[in-house]
Each structure stands twice: as C-alpha cells, then as structure tokens.
C-alpha positions as a printed NumPy array, in Angstrom:
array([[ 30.864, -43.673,  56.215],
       [ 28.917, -46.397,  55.366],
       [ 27.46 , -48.57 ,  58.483],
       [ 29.656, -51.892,  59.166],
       [ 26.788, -54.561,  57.463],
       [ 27.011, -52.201,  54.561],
       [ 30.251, -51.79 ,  54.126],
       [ 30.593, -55.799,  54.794],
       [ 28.551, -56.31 ,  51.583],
       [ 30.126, -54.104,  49.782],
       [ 33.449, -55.572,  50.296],
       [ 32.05 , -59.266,  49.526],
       [ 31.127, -57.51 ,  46.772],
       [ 33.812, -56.162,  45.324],
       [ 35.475, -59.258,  45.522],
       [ 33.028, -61.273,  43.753],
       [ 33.623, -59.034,  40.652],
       [ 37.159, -59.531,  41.103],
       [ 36.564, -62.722,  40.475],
       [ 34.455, -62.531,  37.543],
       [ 35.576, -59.774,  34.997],
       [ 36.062, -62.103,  32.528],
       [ 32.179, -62.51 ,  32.129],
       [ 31.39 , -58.295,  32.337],
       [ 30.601, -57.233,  29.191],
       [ 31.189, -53.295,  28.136],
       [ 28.063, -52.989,  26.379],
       [ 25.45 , -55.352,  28.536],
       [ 26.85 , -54.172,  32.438],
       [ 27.883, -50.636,  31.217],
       [ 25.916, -49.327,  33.668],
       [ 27.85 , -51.377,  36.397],
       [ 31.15 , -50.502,  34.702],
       [ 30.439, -46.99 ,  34.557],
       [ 29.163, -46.831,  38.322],
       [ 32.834, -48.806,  38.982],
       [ 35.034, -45.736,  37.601],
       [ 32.821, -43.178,  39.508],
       [ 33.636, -44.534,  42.527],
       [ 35.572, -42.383,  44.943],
       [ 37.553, -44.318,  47.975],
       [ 38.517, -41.836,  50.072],
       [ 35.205, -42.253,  52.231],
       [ 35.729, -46.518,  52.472],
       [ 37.223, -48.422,  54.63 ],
       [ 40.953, -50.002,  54.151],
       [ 39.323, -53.359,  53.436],
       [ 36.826, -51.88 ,  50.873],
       [ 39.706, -49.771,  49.71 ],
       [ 41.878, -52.555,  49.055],
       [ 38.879, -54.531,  47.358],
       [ 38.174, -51.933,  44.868],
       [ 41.887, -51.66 ,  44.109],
       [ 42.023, -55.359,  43.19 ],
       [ 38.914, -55.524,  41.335],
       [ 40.315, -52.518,  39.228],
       [ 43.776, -53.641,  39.078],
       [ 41.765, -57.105,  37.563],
       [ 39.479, -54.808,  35.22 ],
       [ 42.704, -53.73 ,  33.573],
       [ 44.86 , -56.99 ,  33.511],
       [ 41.823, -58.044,  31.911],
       [ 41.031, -56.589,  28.618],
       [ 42.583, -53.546,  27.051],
       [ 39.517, -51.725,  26.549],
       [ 38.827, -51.052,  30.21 ],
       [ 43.149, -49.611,  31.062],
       [ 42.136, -46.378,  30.139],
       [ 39.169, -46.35 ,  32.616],
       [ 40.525, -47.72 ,  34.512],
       [ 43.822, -45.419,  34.552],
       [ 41.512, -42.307,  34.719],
       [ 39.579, -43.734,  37.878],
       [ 43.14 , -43.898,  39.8  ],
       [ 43.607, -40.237,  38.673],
       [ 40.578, -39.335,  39.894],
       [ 41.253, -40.532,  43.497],
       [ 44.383, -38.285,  43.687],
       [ 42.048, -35.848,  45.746],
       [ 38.979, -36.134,  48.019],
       [ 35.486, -35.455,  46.946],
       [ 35.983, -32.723,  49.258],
       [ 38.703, -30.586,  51.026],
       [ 36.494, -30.901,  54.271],
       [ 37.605, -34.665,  54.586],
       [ 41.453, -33.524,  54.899],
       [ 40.23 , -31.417,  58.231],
       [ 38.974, -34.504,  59.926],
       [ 41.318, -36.037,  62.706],
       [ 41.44 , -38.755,  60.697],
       [ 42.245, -36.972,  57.16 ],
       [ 45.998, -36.99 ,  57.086],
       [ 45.672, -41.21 ,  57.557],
       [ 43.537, -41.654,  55.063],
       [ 45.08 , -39.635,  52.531],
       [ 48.059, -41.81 ,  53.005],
       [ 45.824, -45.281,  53.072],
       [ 44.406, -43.902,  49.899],
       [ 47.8  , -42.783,  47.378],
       [ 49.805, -45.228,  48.867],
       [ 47.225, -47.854,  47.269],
       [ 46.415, -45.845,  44.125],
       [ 49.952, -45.283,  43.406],
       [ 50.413, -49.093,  44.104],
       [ 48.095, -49.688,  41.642],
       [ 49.833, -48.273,  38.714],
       [ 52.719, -50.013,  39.607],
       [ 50.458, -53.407,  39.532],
       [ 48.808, -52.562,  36.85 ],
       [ 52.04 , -51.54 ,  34.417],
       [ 53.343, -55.221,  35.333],
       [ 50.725, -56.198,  33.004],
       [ 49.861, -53.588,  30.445],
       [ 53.279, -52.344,  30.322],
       [ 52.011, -49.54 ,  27.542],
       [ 49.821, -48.119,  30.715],
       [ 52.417, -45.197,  31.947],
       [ 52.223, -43.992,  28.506],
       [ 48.519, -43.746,  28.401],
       [ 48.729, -42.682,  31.892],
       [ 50.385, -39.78 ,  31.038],
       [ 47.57 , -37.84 ,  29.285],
       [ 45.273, -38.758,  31.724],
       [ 47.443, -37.202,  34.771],
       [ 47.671, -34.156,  32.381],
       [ 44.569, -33.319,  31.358],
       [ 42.967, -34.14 ,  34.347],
       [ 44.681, -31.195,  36.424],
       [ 42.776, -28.7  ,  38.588],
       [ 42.481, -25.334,  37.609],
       [ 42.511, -22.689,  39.845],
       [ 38.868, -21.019,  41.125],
       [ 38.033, -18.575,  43.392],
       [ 37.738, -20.888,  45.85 ],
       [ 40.064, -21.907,  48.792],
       [ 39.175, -25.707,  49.09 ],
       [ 40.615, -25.895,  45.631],
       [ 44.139, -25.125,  46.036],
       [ 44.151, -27.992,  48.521],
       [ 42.912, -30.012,  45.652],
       [ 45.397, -28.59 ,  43.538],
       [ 48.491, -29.153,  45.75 ],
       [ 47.747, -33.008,  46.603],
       [ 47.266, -33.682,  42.624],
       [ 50.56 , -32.071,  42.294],
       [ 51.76 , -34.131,  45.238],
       [ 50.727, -37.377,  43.384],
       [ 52.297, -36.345,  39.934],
       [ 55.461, -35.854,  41.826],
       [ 54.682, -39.146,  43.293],
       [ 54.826, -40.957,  40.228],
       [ 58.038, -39.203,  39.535],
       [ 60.026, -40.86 ,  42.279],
       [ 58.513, -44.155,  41.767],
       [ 58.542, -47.099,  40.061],
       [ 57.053, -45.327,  36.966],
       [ 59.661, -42.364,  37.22 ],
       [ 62.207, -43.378,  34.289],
       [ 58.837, -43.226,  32.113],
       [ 56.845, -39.999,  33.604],
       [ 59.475, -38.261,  35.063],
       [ 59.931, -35.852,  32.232],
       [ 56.233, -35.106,  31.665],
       [ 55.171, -34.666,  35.481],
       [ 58.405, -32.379,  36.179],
       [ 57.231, -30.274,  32.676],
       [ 53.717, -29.547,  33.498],
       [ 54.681, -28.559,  37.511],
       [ 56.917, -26.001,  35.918],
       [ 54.557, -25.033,  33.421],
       [ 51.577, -24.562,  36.085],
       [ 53.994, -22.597,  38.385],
       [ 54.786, -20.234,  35.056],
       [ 51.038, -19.894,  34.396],
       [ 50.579, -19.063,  38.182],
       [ 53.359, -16.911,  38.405],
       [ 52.862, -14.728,  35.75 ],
       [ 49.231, -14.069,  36.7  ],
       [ 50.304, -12.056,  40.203],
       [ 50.407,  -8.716,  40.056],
       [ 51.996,  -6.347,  42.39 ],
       [ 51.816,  -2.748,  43.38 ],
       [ 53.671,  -0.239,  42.071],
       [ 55.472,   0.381,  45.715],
       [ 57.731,  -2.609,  45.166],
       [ 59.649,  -2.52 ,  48.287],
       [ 56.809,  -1.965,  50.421],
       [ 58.089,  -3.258,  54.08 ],
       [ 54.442,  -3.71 ,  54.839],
       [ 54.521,  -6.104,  52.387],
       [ 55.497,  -9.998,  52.475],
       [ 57.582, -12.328,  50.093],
       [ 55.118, -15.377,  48.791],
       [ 57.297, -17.235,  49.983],
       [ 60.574, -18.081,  52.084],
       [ 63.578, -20.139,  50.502],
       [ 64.8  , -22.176,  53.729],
       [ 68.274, -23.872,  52.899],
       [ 69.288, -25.02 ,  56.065],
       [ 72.857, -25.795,  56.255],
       [ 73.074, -24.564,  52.414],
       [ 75.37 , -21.121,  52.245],
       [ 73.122, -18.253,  50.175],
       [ 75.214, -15.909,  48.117],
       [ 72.756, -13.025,  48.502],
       [ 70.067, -14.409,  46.26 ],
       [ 67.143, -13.266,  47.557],
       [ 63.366, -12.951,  46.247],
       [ 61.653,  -9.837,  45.473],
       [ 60.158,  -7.603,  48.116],
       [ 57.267,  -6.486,  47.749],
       [ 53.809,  -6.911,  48.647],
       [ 50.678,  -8.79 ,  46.608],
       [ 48.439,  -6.846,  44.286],
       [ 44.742,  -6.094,  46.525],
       [ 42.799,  -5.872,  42.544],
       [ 41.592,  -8.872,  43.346],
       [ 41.174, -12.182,  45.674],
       [ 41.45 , -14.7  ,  42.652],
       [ 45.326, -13.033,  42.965],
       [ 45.558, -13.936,  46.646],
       [ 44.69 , -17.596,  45.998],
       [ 46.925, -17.992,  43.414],
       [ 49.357, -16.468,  45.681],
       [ 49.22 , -18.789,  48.231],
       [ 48.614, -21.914,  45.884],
       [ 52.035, -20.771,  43.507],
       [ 53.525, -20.226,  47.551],
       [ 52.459, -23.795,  48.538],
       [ 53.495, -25.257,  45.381],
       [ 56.991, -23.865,  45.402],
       [ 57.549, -25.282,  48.809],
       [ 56.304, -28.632,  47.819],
       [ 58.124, -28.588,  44.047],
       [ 61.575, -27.461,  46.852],
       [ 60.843, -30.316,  49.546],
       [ 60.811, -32.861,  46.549],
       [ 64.097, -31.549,  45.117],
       [ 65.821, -32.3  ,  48.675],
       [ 64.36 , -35.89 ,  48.13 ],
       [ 65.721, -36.404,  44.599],
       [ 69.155, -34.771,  46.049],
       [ 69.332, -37.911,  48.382],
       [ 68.163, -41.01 ,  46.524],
       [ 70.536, -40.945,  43.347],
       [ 68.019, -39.451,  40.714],
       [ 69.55 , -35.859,  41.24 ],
       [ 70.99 , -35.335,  38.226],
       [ 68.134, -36.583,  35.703],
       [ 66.144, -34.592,  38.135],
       [ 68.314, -31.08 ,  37.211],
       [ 68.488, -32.008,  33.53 ],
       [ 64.991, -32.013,  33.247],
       [ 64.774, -28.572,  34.898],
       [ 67.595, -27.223,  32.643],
       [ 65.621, -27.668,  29.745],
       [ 62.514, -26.687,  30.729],
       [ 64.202, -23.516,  32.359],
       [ 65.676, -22.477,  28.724],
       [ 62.457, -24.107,  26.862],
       [ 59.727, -22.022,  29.227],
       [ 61.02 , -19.919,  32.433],
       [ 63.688, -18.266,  30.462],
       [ 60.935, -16.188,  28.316],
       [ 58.201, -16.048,  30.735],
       [ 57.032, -12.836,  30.704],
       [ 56.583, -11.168,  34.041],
       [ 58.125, -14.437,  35.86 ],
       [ 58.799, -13.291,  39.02 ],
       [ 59.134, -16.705,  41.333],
       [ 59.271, -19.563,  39.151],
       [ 62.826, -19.277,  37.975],
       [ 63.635, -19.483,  42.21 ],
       [ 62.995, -23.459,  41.746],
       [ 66.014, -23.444,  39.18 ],
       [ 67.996, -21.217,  42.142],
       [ 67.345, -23.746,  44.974],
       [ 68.49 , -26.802,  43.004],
       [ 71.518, -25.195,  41.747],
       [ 71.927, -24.217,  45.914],
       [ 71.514, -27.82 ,  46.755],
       [ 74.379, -28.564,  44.483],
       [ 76.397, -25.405,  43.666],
       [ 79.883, -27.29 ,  42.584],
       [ 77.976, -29.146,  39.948],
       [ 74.276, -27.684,  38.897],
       [ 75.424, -24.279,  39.56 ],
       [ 78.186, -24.336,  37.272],
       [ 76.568, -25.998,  34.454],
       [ 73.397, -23.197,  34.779],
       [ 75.474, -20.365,  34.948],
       [ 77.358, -21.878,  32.291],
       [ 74.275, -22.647,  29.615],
       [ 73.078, -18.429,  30.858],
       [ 76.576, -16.939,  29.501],
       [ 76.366, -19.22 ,  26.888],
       [ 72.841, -17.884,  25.512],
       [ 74.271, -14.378,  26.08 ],
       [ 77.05 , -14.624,  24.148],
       [ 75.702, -16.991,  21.481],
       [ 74.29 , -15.071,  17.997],
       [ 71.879, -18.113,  17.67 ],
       [ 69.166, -16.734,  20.099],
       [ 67.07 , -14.075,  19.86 ],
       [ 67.876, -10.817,  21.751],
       [ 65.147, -10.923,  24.25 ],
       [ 66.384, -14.288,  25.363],
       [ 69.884, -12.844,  25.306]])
C-alpha cells in the first residue's frame, strides 16, 4: 500500500489527467500512456481506484485509438497481481471495490463508444488464464471466469452473453476431457469432483460418475479442482439467470453449444452435468425441449452415427 501523502498525490494526479487527455499525445507521452494501462488497482485505495477509473473511462470517450487499451487494461484488473492479496482480511472487500468499478466502467464507457462490447469481446477471450501447475492460478482462473459471467448478467449481456457463455463451456470441455481416471471406476475410496446440490429440486436418479481421480500426475489434480470450482460457479450463476427473467436466452445458448461442442466431446465426463442442472432447474420446460432435440438427433439420418 502506498503511504497516505503518496497515495494523496497520486490521486491529485490522476485527476489532473482526467482533465487533460485531450492534450496527451500517443506518440510524444507514450511512455505515460503505456505506464497508464499497466497499472493494476487492486493494491489502491477506493479514491485512487475511482480516479484511475475516470481518467480511463475519459482516455476512451476521448479518442478511438486509446478504447482498445483501454478495454484490455479493465480486463486485466479482473484478477489480482497475486492470489496472496485474496487471503488478506481485507481481500474479499476489495475484490468487490475493484469489479464492481471495472465492470462499471464498461458500462460507462459503451455509453460512448457504443462499438466497445464488440471489441471487448476478443479482449475478454484471448486474455483467459490457462491452467499451470500452480495452485494460485486456478484462483486466477475462477475470478476471470467470475467476471465474464459478470458481463453476462449485465448491462452488456444482450451483446456478450453468447460469447462469454461459449468459451465457459468450451474451457470446462478442454478441462474435462484432460482428467483421467483409474481403471477401478467405482472405487468407494474414491470421490466425485464434485456434488450437484439442488435443494428443493426433485433428482430422478441422475447422478455423476464414481470414481476416483487419476494419481499420473498433479497438473490432473489442479485441473480437478479448478473444472470442480468452475462447475459450481457456472451452477450458482444458472440459479441467478433462473430468477431474473433471462432464463430462457440463458438455456438456448447452452442448447446449442451442448449439440455444437459437449455432444462430441470425447471422453466428457462432467461437462454435459451443466446441461443436467439447468434442465433440473426447469424440468417442465428445458427438460422437455433437451430430451426432445437428443431423440431427435437419434432418430434423424442427417447426423453422423457417432453423434447418433
């Protein structure tokens, strides 16, 4: 943290280029510029945090060739410079101090450039963490995902909610399919990766597959418990959509990318369980219509017969 005359003079700062983007140059204060979208936020305070945000918000109203910097500097405060941060008594608050104004920010931001969610979209995309043998990095990993499904139940939603629903689904495929298990699969020593809980929602024996993790390797574990954390987190937000009126664009989306990706997966073991719960949050309607498009693939002579 920086000391309180510091972070004074930063702030006065920030605002004073707030007020005077219309004289920065891109080739003359590059170096300024570029030390701008380097700037992480998670270690400032609220009122440096809400300085930055305006003086970025202003860098983008202002000319078109800073958006996409600007765009990609939001992105990059989805996570902390460091997982350690999150551990802090004070983590949790400023995680929410932070997205709350990032995702703000967008919203500002789209008001005037309203082409940005489109050139967001690339940005959130490419810029998602991979998985490394390391544990920190799954938290990184789960809070991006937790801001992509941010933007999906926001103001930007009608725009990005295809994409960001898409790519979860796709990254719990490419998780998914990279577990292996042992050859005992009903091992009682064993544990599922994860628990469906659908409290107050009747389950018609659908259960997930027993068994217990592969020990080849530890880069299997952690994507174990990263697919494990994401599933919960990809089922928590389909209770949310259930309740605020987006639902059914919501299960559309899924649909498709269930016949367009999960359907064919090879060795998909967990992923398709995220189609499952939604169609158990709404079995009168979404079940129907998924068990409805699966006999209709079987007994259709269009697809192939591995599909069938």
């Amino acid at each position: 943290m920086h000391q309180p005359n510091h972070r004074a003079l930063l702030e006065t700062s920030l605002k004073a280029l707030s007020r005077a983007v219309s004289s920065l140059d891109i080739v003359h204060h590059e170096s300024l510029l570029t030390s701008i979208f380097q700037i992480n936020i998670w270690n400032f305070e609220p009122g440096e945090m809400d300085a930055m945000i305006a003086l970025i918000i202003s860098l983008a109203s202002s000319d078109g060739k800073y958006v996409d910097s600007c765009l990609t500097m939001l992105v990059n405060n989805f996570t902390p410079p460091s997982s350690t941060l999150l551990l802090q008594p004070w983590g949790i608050e400023i995680k929410k101090q932070v997205i709350s104004r990032v995702h703000e920010a967008f919203e500002n931001i789209t008001k005037v450039v309203p082409l940005a969610p489109l050139r967001l979209l690339p940005i959130v995309l490419q810029r998602m963490p991979t998985v490394r043998n390391k544990d920190d990095r799954l938290k990184m990993i789960v809070i991006y995902v937790e801001n992509m499904l941010k933007l999906e139940s926001g103001e930007l939603g009608e725009l990005v909610r295809n994409s960001m629903l898409t790519a979860l689904v796709d990254r719990l495929i490419d998780l998914d399919v990279e577990i292996g298990w042992d050859d005992d699969l009903h091992d009682e020593s064993g544990k599922d990766i994860f628990e469906m809980d659908l409290e107050g929602v009747e389950q018609d024996g659908d259960e997930l597959p027993e068994g217990s993790l592969s020990k080849k390797s530890s880069r299997e574990k952690l994507i174990a418990e990263l697919l494990d954390s994401l599933m919960e987190l990809t089922f928590e937000h389909l209770e949310s959509c259930k309740g605020d009126g987006r639902w059914i664009k919501v299960f559309d989306i899924l649909l498709q990318s269930f016949q367009i990706t999960v359907l064919n997966a090879y060795k998909s073991k967990f992923a398709q369980f995220v189609m499952f719960y939604a169609c158990a949050l709404d079995p009168e309607n979404c079940g129907v219509r998924f068990s409805t498009m699966l006999a209709d693939i079987f007994a259709s002579g269009v697809h192939s017969q591995i599909t069938r």
